[in-house]
C-alpha positions, 0 to 999 in steps of 0.5 A: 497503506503508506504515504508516499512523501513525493521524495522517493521515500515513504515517511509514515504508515496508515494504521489498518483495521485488522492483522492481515494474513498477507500483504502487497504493495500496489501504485495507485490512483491518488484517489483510490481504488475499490480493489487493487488496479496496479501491478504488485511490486511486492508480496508477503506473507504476515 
């Protein structure tokens, strides 16, 4: 998960639980979300 600084620019990452085997980068609500409702701009394989 990152943190978005509200400049453009992403100034620190969340620490997660466990090492994924992929992952993407989605725009969210600022609430959250249960499962991903935005496009994903990016995906990689770990």
């Amino acid at each position: 998960m990152l943190d978005d600084a509200g400049d453009g620019n992403v100034h620190r990452s969340v620490e997660i639980p466990a090492a994924p085997a992929a992952w993407a980068i989605t725009v969210e609500p600022a609430e959250g979300a249960a499962v991903t409702t935005g496009d994903v701009l990016f995906i990689a394989e770990a």
